[in-house]
N, C-alpha and C positions, 0 to 999 in steps of 0.2 A: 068550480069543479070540486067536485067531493068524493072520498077515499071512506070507503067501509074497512073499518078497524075491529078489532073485538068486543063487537054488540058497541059501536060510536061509530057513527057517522062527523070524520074530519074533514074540514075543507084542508085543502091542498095548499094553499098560499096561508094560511095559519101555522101549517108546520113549518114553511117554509119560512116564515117571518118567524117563527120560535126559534128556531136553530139557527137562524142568522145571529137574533138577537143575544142567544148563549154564548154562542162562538164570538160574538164582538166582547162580552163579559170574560171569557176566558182570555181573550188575546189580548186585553185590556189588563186584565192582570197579569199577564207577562210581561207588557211594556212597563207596567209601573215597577216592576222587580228588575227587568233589564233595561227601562233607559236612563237611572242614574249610571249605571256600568257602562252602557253605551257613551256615556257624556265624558266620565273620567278615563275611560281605556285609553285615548291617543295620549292626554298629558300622563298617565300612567306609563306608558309605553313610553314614552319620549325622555321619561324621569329616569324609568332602566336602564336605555340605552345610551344615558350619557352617563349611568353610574359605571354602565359596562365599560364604555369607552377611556373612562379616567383610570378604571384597574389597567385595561390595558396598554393606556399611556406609561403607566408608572412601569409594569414590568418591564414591557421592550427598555425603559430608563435604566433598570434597576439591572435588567439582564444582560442588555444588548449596549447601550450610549456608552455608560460609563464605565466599562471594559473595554470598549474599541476606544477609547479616549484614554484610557491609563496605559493604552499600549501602541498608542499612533507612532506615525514614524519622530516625533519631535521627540515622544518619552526615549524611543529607540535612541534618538541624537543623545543624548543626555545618560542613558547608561551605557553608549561605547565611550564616551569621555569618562566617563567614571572608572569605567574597567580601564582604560586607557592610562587616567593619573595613576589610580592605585596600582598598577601594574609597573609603572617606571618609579613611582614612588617605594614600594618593597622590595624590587631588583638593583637600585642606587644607594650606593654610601662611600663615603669614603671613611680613614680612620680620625682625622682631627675635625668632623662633625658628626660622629655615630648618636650620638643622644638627639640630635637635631633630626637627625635623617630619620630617624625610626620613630620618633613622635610624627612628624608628619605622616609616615607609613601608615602609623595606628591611628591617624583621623580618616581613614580611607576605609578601613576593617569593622566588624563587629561580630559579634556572638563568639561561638567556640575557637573558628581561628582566630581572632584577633588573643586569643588567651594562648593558644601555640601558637602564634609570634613571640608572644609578650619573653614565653619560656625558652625557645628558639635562639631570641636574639638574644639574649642576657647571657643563656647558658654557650652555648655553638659559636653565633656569628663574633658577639664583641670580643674576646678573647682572642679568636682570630685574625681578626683583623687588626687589633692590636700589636699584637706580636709580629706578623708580616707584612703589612702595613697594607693590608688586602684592601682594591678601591675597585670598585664595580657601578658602572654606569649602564642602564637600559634604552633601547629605543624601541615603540611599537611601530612596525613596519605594516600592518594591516591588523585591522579586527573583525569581526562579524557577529552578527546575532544570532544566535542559537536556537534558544526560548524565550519568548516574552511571556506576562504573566502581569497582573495588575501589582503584585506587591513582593515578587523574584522573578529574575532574567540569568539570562548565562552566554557567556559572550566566549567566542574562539578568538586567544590574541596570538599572533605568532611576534616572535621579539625578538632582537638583537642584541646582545650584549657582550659588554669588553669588560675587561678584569684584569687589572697591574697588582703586582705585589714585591717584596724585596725579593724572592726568589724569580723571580718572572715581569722584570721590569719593560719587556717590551711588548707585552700583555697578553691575553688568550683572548680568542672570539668564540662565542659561541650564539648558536641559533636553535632556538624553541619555540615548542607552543603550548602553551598554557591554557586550560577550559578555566573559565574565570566566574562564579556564581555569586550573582550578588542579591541584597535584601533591601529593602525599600524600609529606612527606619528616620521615623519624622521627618520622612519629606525627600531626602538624601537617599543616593543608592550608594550601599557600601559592600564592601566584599567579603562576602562570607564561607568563600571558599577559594579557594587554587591550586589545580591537580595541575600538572605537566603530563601532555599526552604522549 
């Protein structure tokens, strides 16, 4: 079959075999440019989403594990005994061990209050208790967690304490509660603060 064209007479299956043949030359040059990409995309792909996945290993790590782990209920166990020592440890003394009682107090303490104890008891408590022979004993009767925090907490202690002195030999009681803020230093939680509410 033949196709009149401008002043050429073309057969019909000539053009039809030309433009097959160009179209396989161009589609052939497309394959040679996209199927090395076609060959590397999956392990491409597969390289990404495990680099993906290791960032987002590490985050949930970094944001989520090791904050719910600096602050599980065992750490919780460990800073109501803390707040707890140091609590009957700085409400306790008596007058012929005050240098003993208040060294142990200040292995409990640190930062700014453990420096107003330091002034506290030197200046206020030893003198007093010298003189009147002032002895004061604490108990924690309950405590609870307030805030936790991977490196400070704050604990409500409510306490008990008795207090003999020469004036007042059959003793006073008294009962309080204390917000208790402690700091997390090498390891240890120590007391860094104590308000009486």
């Amino acid at each position: 079959m033949t196709v009149k064209t401008d002043n050429e007479e073309v057969d019909v299956f000539d053009l039809v075999g030309t433009a097959d043949a160009e179209d396989v030359r161009v589609e052939a040059g497309k394959r040679r440019w996209w199927t090395p990409l076609q060959r590397r995309w999956f392990p491409l792909t597969l390289a990404f989403a495990l680099v993906l996945s290791a960032a987002l290993a590490g985050w949930l790590y970094f944001a989520q594990y090791r904050p719910d782990r600096a602050t599980d209920q065992a750490v919780q166990q460990t800073v109501l005994k803390a707040a707890t020592d140091g609590t009957v440890a700085l409400l306790s003394y008596k007058p012929d061990s005050l240098d003993h009682d208040f060294t142990t107090a200040k292995s409990h303490l640190t930062g700014d209050f453990l420096s107003y104890y330091n002034k506290f008891t030197q200046e206020i408590v030893t003198p007093a208790a010298k003189q009147k022979a002032v002895s004061t004993s604490a108990a924690v009767v309950r405590s609870a967690v307030m805030e936790m925090h991977p490196d400070s907490a704050v604990v409500m202690v409510f306490v008990n304490q008795a207090t003999t002195s020469n004036q007042n030999p059959d003793g006073s009681f008294a009962a309080s509660t204390v917000k208790v803020g402690l700091t997390k230093v090498d390891g240890s939680w120590l007391i860094s603060s104590f308000d009486p509410v």
